[in-house]
C-alpha positions in Angstrom: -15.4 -9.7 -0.7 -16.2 -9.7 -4.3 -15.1 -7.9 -7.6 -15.8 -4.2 -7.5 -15.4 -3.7 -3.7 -12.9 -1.1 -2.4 -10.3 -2.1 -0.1 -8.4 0.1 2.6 -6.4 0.3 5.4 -5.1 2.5 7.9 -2.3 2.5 10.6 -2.2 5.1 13.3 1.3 6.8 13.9 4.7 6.4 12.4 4.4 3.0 12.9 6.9 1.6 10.4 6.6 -1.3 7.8 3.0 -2.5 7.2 2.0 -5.0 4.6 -1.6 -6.1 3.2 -1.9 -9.5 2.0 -5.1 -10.5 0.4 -6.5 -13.9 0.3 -5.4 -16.8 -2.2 -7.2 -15.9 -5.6 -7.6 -12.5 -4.9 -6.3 -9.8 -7.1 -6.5 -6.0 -6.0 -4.9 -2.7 -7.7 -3.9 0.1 -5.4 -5.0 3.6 -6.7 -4.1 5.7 -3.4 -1.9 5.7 -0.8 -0.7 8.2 2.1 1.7 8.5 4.7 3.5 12.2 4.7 7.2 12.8 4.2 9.0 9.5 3.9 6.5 7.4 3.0 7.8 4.3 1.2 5.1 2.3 -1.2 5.8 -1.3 -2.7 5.8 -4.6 -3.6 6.9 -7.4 -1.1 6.9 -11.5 -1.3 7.9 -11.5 2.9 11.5 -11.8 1.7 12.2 -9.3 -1.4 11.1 -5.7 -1.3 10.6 -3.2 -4.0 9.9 0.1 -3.3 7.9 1.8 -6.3 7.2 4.8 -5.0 9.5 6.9 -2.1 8.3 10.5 -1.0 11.5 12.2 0.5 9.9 15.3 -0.3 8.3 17.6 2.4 4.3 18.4 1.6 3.6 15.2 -0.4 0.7 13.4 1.4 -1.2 10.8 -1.4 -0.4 9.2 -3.4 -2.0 8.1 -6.3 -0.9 5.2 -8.4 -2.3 1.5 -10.0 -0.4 -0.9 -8.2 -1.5 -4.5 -8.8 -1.5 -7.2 -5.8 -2.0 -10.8 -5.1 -1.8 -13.3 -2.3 1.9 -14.0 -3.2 3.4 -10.2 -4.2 1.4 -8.2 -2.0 1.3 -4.1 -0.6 4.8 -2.8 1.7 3.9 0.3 3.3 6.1 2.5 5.4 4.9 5.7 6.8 7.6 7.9 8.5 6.1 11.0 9.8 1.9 9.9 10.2 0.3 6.7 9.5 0.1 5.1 6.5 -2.7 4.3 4.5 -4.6 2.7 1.1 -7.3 2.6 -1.0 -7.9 0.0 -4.1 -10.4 -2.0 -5.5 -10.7 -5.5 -6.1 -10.5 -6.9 -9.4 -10.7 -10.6 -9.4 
């Protein structure tokens, strides 16, 4: 992959944490994410987790956001009621 290519990912289901990790070097911000009610959107280093955005609140479905991410603090998705999912770009 190289600058200026979009990035996503999708999960089928209420399928609980999912994180994307890209590759040493890479740097990507996440402008859109989705998951229905209870969908939980964050930071993680596989240890520590920060939760930046939490939709407890029925009828919210996407997201939208610019959520930087590299190898080392990368995307934590949760997706309660349907499967989660994300859209960025990557930037270096």
């Amino acid at each position: 992959m190289v600058v200026g290519d979009i990035v996503s990912g999708i999960w089928g289901g209420a399928t609980g944490y999912v994180s994307f990790q890209p590759a040493v070097g890479v740097e990507i911000i996440i402008t859109g994410c989705a998951g229905g009610t209870g969908t939980y959107v964050g930071h993680t280093d596989g240890a520590l987790t920060s939760h930046a955005i939490n939709t407890n609140t029925n009828g919210v479905d996407t997201i939208n956001m610019k959520l930087g991410i590299t190898n080392s603090i990368y995307l934590r998705l949760l997706g309660t009621t349907t499967g989660a999912s994300f859209s960025g770009i990557q930037i270096k």
